[in-house]
N, C-alpha and C positions, 0 to 999 in steps of 0.2 A: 438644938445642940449649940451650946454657945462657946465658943472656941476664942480665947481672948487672945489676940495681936502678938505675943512676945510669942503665944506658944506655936504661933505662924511662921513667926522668925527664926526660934529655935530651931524646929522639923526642916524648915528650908535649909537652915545654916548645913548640918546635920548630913542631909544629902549633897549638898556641896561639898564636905570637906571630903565626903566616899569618893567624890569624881577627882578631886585635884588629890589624894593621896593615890586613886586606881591610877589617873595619869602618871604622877612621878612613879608609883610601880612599872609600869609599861616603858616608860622613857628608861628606866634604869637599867633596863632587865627584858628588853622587845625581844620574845621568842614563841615558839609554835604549842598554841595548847592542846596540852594532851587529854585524854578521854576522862583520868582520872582526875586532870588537875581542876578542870572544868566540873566534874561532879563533885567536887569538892568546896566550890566557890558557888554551886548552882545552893547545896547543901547551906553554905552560909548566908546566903542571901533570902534563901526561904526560912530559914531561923528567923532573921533579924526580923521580916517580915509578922512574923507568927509569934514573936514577943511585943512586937509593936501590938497587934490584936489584942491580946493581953493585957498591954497596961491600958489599951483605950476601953476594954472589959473594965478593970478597975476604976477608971478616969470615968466615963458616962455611961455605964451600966451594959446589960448583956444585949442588948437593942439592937444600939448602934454596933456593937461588936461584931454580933450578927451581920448586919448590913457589912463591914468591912470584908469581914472573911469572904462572906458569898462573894461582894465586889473582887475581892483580888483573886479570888479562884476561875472568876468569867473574864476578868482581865487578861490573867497571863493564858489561860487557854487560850483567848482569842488573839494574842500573840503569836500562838506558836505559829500562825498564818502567815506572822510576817517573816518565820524565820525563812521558807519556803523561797521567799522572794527575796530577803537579804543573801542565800545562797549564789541566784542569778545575776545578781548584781555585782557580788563581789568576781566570780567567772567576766562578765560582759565589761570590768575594766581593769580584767587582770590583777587582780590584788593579791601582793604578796603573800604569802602562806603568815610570815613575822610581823607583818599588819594590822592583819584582819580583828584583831584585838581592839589593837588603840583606833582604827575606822570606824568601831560598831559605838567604840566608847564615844568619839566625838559624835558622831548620828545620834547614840543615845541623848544625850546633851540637847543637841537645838529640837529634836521630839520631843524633850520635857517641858521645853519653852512653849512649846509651837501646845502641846497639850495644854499647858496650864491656860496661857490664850485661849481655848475654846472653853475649859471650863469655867472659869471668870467670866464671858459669857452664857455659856449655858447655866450657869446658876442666876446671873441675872435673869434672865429671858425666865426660866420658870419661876421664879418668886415672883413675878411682879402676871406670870400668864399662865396656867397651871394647865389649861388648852394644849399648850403645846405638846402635853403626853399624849395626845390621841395624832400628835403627825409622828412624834416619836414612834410610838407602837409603830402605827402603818409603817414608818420605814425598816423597821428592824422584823417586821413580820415581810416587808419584800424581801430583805438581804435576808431572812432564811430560807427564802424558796430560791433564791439564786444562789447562796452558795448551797444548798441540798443538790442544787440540778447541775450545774455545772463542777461542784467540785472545789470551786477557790473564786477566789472576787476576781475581775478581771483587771489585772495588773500589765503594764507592758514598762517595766524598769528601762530599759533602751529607749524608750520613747518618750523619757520625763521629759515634760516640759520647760521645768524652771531650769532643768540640765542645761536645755538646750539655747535656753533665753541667757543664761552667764555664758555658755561657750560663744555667742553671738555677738555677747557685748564686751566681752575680754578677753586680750589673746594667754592661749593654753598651749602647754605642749605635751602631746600624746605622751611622755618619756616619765618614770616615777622616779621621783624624786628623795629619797623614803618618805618620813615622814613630813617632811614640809608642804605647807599650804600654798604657798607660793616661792617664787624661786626667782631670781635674774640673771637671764639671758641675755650677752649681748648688752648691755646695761637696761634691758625692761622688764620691768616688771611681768612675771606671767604666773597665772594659774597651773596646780597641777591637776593631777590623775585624782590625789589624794584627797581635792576640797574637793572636786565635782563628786565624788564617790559618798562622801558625808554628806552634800547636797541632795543626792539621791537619797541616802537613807532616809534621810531624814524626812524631805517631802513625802517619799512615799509611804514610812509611817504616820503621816498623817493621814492621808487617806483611810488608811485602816481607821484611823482614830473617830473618825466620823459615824463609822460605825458601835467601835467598843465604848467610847464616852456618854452616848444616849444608853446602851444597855448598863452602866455604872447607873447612871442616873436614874436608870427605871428601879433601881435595888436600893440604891439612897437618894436623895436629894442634896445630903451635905456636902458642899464642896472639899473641908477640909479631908473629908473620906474618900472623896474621889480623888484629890489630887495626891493623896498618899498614897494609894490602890493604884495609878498608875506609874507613881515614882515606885515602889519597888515591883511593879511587874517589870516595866522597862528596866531596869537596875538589876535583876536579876534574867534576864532574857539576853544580854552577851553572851553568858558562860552556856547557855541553856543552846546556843547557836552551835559550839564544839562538839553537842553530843551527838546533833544530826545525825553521823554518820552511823548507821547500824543500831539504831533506837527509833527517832521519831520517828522515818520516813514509814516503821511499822506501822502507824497508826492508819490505815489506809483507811477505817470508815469514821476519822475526825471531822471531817466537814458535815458527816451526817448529825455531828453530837453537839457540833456548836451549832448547827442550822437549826435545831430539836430547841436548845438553850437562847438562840435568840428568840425564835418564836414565841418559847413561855415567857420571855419578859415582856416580847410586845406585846402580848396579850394583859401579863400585869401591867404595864404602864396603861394601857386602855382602858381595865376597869377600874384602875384607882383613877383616872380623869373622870370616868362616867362618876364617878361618887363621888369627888372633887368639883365638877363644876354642874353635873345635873343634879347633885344629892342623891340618885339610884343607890337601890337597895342591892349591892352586887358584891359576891362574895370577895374579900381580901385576903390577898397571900399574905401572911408577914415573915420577916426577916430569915428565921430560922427554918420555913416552908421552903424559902426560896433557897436556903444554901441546901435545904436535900435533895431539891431536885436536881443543883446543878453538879452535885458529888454522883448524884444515881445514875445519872446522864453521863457521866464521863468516865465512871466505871466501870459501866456498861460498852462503852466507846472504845477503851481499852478492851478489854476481855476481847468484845466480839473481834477486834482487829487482829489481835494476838493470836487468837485460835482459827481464825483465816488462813492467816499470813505464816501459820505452822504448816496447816493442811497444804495450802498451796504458796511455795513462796516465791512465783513469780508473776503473786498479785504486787508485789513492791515495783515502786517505782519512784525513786527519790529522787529532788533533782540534787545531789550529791553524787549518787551514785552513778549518774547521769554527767554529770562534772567529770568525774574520774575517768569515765570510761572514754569521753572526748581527750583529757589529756594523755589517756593511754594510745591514741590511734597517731 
């Protein structure tokens, strides 16, 4: 796929101008989103999404299109993991209810950064070593047995590290600011509540990234696809955060269906290495295999959650609802 420089520049320009127009939305206008407004923007964000597929269906054929869709279907599922713990995070530093918007927005932001950095490398590293799909696989075939058995990656948001390495090296003050990033005290310069919070986001969407970026990659290898596939997951995963409440946290056997979904990639990523660098005669998934299984897989994921979670519903346990109930005591 040969993707020439301007049209790099455009797609990039493109998603910038959505962040600093979401920004001055936010700055004009900071208030509490509601169930609808959020489904409404979750709605626009998977359009714009699902037309971009589209013209790259037109632009380099039904292939790659394939590869894109599968990619942003496995992407944003395996975000919804991060919403879990952007829940926690925003509770463990108090974040305004009129906030939590423009916090996810800025996190979203240096997560796009911080991702295009691994994929810039991760595309070099496999062009030039095609090996590395059989560490790939292996790794994404452990993180399905870990998050199958445990439930969720192990995240500890109060415990970030880089949190605590800027709180160490700059002075903060526990007190919110609104939105500002920093504030002067006293005449010094200090950190707020507000940048150590998008700090966190932000690193710890990376973490996740470690995992989701190698499963993109086992689906495509083109970078311009991967890094599309995770600019509008990430891009539409804000408004996807407001629905939490009394939607997601139904999904109780999700980590069964993305553990199920990473697995079938490490496994494709395995055997296209064995044909790749041993020549083995080993059956391939292509494009359009891979996007049905991971539709089959998460409809399944749904359903069975759904009719659980009717029979009995106090299999739910969200940490929302968990949120709420602490501010209720």
């Amino acid at each position: 796929m040969s993707v020439p420089d301007w049209v790099w520049l455009v797609t990039i320009a493109g998603f910038a101008i959505v962040i600093v127009a979401d920004l001055l939305l936010v700055d004009s206008n900071p208030h509490v989103f509601g169930v609808k407004e959020a489904t409404r923007w979750v709605i626009i964000y998977m359009s714009a999404a699902v037309i971009f597929g589209i013209g790259l269906y037109f632009w380099q054929g039904a292939t790659y299109a394939g590869q894109y869709f599968a990619g942003y279907i496995t992407e944003y599922s395996l975000s919804v993991d991060n919403l879990f713990v952007f829940v926690v995070l925003m509770g463990s530093f108090a974040v305004p209810t009129e906030l939590q918007h423009r916090v996810l927005l800025i996190g979203v932001v240096i997560a796009l950064v911080l991702r295009t950095i691994l994929i810039i490398l991760g595309a070099a590293i496999i062009a030039k070593f095609l090996w590395v799909f059989f560490i790939f696989g292996a790794f994404l075939i452990w993180t399905a047995w870990k998050v199958w058995g445990s439930g969720e990656e192990e995240t500890d948001p109060e415990g970030n590290k880089l949190v605590k390495f800027v709180e160490r090296r700059l002075p903060s003050t526990p007190h919110w600011q609104g939105s500002k990033l920093t504030v002067k005290i006293d005449g010094k310069r200090v950190i707020t509540p507000m940048l150590l919070t998008v700090i966190a986001i932000g690193s710890t969407d990376l973490l996740f990234a470690l995992d989701s970026i190698p499963a993109v990659f086992g689906l495509t290898q083109e970078a311009y696809i991967v890094f599309a596939v995770n600019a509008f997951a990430l891009m539409g995963l804000r408004q996807l955060y407001f629905l939490l409440n009394g939607l997601l946290d139904k999904l109780i056997y999700l980590n069964k269906g993305l553990a199920l979904i990473l697995l079938f990639i490490g496994v494709k990523l395995i055997l296209e290495a064995a044909h790749s660098v041993f020549g083995l005669d080993v059956p391939m998934i292509n494009a359009f295999a891979s996007l049905a299984v991971i539709v089959v897989i998460l409809a399944i994921t749904a359903t069975t959650s759904i009719i659980a979670v009717n029979r009995n519903p106090d299999l739910v346990d969200s940490p929302m609802a968990n949120k709420k109930e602490d501010e209720a005591q």
